[in-house]
N, C-alpha and C positions, 0 to 999 in steps of 0.2 A: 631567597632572602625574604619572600614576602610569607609570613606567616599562616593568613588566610587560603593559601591557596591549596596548603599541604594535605587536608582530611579533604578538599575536592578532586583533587588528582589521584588521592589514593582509592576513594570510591569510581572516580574511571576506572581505575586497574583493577579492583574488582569486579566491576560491572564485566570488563574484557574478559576476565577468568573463566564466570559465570558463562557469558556467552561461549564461551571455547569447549566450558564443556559440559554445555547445552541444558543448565540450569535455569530452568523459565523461571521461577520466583524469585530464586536469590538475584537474577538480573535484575528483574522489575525493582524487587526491594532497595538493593543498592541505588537505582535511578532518581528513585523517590526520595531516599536521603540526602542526597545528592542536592535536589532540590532543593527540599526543605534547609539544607546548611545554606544556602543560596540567600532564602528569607532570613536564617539567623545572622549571616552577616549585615544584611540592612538594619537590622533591629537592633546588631549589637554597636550601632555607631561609630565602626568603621570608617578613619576617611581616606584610607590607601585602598582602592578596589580597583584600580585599572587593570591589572593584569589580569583580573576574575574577570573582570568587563569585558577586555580584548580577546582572550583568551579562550578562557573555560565557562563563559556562558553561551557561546553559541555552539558549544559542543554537549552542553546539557539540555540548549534548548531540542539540537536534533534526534539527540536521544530520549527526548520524551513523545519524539513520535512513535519511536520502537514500544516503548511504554505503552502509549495510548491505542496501539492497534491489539495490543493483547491484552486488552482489558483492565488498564489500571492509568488512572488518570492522575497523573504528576502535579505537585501545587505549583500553581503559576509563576514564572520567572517573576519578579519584584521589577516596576515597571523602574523602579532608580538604577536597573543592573540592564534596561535594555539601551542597544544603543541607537536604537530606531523605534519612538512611539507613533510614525505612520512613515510609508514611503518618502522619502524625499524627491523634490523635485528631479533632480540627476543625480547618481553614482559618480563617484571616482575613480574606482578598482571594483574590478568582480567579486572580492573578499565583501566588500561592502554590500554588493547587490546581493550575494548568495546569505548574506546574515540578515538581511531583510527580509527576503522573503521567506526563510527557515523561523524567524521571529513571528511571520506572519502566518506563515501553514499552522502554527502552536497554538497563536490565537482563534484561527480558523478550527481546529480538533478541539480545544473546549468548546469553542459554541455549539457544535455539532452536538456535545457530549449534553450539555446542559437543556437544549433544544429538545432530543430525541424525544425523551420519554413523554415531556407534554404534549407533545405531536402526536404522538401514538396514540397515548391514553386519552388524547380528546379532551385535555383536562385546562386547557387555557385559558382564558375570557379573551373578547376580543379585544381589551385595551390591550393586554399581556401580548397578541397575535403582531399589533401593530408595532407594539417597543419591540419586538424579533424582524418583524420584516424592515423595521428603521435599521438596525442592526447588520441585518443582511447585508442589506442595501453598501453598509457604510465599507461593509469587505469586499464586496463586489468594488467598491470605487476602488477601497487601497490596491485591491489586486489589478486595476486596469492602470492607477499610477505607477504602481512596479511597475509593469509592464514597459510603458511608454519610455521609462527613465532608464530600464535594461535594456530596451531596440537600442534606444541612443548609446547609449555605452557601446555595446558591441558594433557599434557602425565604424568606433574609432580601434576596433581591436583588430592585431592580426592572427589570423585564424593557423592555428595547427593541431595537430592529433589529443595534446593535452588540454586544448583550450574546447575542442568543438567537445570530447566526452561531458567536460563540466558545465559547458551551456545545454548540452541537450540535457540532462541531467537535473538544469534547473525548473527545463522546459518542461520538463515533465511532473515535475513537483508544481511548478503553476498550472498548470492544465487538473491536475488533480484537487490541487485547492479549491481552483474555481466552483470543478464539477460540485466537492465538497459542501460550498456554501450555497450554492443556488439551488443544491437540492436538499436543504437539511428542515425549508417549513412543510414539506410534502411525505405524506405519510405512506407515499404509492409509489412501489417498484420503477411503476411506468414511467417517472420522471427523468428518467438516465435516459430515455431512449432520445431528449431533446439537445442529447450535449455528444452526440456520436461522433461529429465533429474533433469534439478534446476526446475520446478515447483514439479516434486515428491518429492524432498528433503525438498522447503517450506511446503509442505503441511503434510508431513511426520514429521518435528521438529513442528507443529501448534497441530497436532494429541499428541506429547510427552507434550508441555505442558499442554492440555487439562486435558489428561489422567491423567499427574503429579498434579490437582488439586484435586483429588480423596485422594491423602495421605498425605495433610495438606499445600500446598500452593493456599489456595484458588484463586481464581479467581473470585474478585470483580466485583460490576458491573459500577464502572466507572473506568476508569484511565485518569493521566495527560497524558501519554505516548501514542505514534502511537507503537501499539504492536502487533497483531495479526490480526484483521480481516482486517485493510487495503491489506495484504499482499496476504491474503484467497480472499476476493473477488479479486482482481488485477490476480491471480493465475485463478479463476473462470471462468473471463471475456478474457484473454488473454490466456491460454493453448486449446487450441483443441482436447484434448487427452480426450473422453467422461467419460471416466471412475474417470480421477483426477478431474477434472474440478466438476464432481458430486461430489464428496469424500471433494473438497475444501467446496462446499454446502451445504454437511450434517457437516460438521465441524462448521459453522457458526449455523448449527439449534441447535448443542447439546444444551443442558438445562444450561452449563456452559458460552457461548457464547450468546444466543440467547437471546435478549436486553443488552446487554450490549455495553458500550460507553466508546469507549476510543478519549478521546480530543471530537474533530468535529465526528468522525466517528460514525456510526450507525448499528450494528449487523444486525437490522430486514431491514432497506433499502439495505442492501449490500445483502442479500437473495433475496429482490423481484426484485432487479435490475440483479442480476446475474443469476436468474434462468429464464425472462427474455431474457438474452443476448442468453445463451443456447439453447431456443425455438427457436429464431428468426437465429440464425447461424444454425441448421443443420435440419431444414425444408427448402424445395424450397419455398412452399408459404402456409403462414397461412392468413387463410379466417378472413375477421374482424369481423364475428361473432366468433369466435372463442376467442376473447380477452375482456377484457372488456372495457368499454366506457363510464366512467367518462366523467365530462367536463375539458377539458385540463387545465394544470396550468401551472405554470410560475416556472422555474428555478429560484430560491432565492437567486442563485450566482452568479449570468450572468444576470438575470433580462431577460432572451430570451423566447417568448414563446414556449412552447411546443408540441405548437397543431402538431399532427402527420403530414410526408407529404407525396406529393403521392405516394411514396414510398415507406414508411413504411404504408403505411393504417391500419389502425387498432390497432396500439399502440399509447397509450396516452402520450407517456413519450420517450423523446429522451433520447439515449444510452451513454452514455459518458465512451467513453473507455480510455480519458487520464484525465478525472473529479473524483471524488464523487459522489456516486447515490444522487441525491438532492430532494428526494419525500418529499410533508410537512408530518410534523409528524402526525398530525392529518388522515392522508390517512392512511398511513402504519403501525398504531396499528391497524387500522379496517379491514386491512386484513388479521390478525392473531386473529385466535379461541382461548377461555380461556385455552384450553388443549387441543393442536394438539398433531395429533398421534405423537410417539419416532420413528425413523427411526435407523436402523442397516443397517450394514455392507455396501459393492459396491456392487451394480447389475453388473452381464457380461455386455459388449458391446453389446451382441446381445438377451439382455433379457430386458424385460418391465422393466423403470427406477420406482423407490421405493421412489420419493420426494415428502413431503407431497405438497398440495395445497395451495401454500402462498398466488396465487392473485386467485380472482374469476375469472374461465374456463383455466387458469393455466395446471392443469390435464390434459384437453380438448387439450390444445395445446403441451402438452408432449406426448400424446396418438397419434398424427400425427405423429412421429417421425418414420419414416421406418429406424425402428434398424439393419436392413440386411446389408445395404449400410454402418454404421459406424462402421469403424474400429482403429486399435492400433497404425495404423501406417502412416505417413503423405500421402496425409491431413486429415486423418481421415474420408472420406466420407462424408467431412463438404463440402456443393457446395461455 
């Protein structure tokens, strides 16, 4: 009955199409309009919007995280269509605290996005430094008021198998935010090594839903939703801590995870990328016989190619530590056996790592690892 609501429902159903089958632009594209009809009903002075309100804006706002990790940055929900302009005091219902802080991760991805380049580029003044660190500051509060006002909440819930997936779930998208804003005025890798703490904690609530699919809340192999292994490989590729960073890895091989697609994202590329990142960070120098050597392909998101450079010699594939591993699909099923071996538990830090062999000489290049030098504690023995 409600008129407005009709071209944003139909751009979900498209955006779902796209995703199904496996169209990166036409998703993004749709996401974006999606959006933007968002703005045009504010503008067009609308005053029936509840149902966009309750409804289909917190389902646009989590889809423009899917957006924003593949490089396309969605215009901002219209703050008249959020229904949380900071944490509140206490929640009522979990629907409430999970639209919060999904409200809050969004605003946390633009800052990030907005931030990056003057960071990099060194191009700030210090007055422009200090309005970013007030800034910071103000998300770091809202994310510690979530917090306080989600314990309470769940203090009054009673826990069972659908409820613990969904808080852990949350847990893990705050743990990511967090990490998100307090490292987003540092222009230096090294500042992840100070928040090891929230990568155990993601990778610790990824391990509880896994496990919680064991006693009747399956784990499909697709979803709409950016839900778990963006979080595990991002955990993989950014912690230094050899031991989570593996632990993130066999997470994504379980049998529960391992193909499986949620939105854009890809189980089995998020493994060959991540595991990968790990060879190449805590070796000084891997031989390019040691890797393998395809003929280079081309980033399908970026259109950049990816022939290796002299620097990296011997890998095929550039690293994208703020992208999506973007390998075509057709590569990255033929690097996985009908039945590769099951992997258990964490190897110590200083014992031979236990990860099957996703790319061809893979092994080759995990068996150069001088496990002596890497340790628990920053920087890990990573050069």
């Amino acid at each position: 009955e409600d008129g407005n609501a009709v071209p944003l429902v139909a751009s979900i159903l498209f955006t779902c199409i796209e995703f199904l089958l496996d169209h990166e632009a036409g998703a993004k594209m749709h996401i974006i309009q999606g959006r933007k009809l968002l703005e045009n009903l504010v503008h067009s002075g609308r005053a029936e919007l509840s149902l966009v309100k309750t409804h289909l804006v917190p389902m646009y706002t989590r889809l423009g995280i899917a957006s924003y990790l593949f490089g396309s940055m969605s215009p901002a929900v219209p703050d008249e269509l959020k229904t949380f302009a900071s944490p509140p005091s206490r929640f009522n219902t979990l629907d409430e605290a999970r639209t919060s802080l999904y409200t809050l991760f969004d605003e946390v991805l633009r800052f990030g996005a907005v931030v990056e380049p003057r960071i990099f580029e060194g191009s700030a003044s210090p007055l422009e430094l200090n309005i970013l660190a007030a800034k910071q500051q103000k998300y770091l509060s809202y994310l510690d008021q979530w917090y306080a006002a989600f314990t309470a909440l769940m203090s009054t819930q009673k826990s069972n198998h659908s409820l613990s997936t969904t808080v852990s779930l949350m847990q893990i998208y705050f743990h990511g935010a967090y990490v998100w804003v307090a490292t987003a005025l540092s222009p230096y890798q090294l500042e992840y090594d100070q928040h090891t703490a929230a990568f155990a904690s993601i990778i610790g609530h990824a391990s509880t839903i896994v496990n919680t699919s064991h006693r009747g809340s399956t784990l499909q192999a697709f979803s709409f939703e950016t839900e778990i292994v963006a979080p595990l490989y991002w955990a993989a590729i950014k912690c230094r801590h050899p031991q989570l960073r593996r632990a993130a890895v066999r997470l994504l091989m379980r049998d529960e995870l391992k193909g499986r697609r949620e939105n854009m994202w890809h189980a089995n590329e998020s493994i060959v990328i991540a595991t990968r990142v790990i060879a190449m960070e805590e070796n000084d120098r891997i031989d390019s016989d040691s890797a393998p050597s395809p003929a280079s392909s081309t980033d399908k998101s970026s259109g950049r190619d990816s022939t290796p450079s002299s620097s990296n010699r011997g890998f095929e594939y550039q690293v994208p530590y703020r992208r999506p591993p973007t390998i075509p699909q057709d590569e990255v099923r033929s690097f996985f056996p009908s039945h590769p071996p099951a992997s258990s538990g964490v190897n110590g830090f200083n014992e031979k790592p236990d990860l099957p062999s996703t790319l061809p000489g893979a092994e080759r290049i995990l068996n150069t690892i001088n496990w002596d030098r890497l340790s628990t504690e920053p920087p890990f023995g990573v050069p």
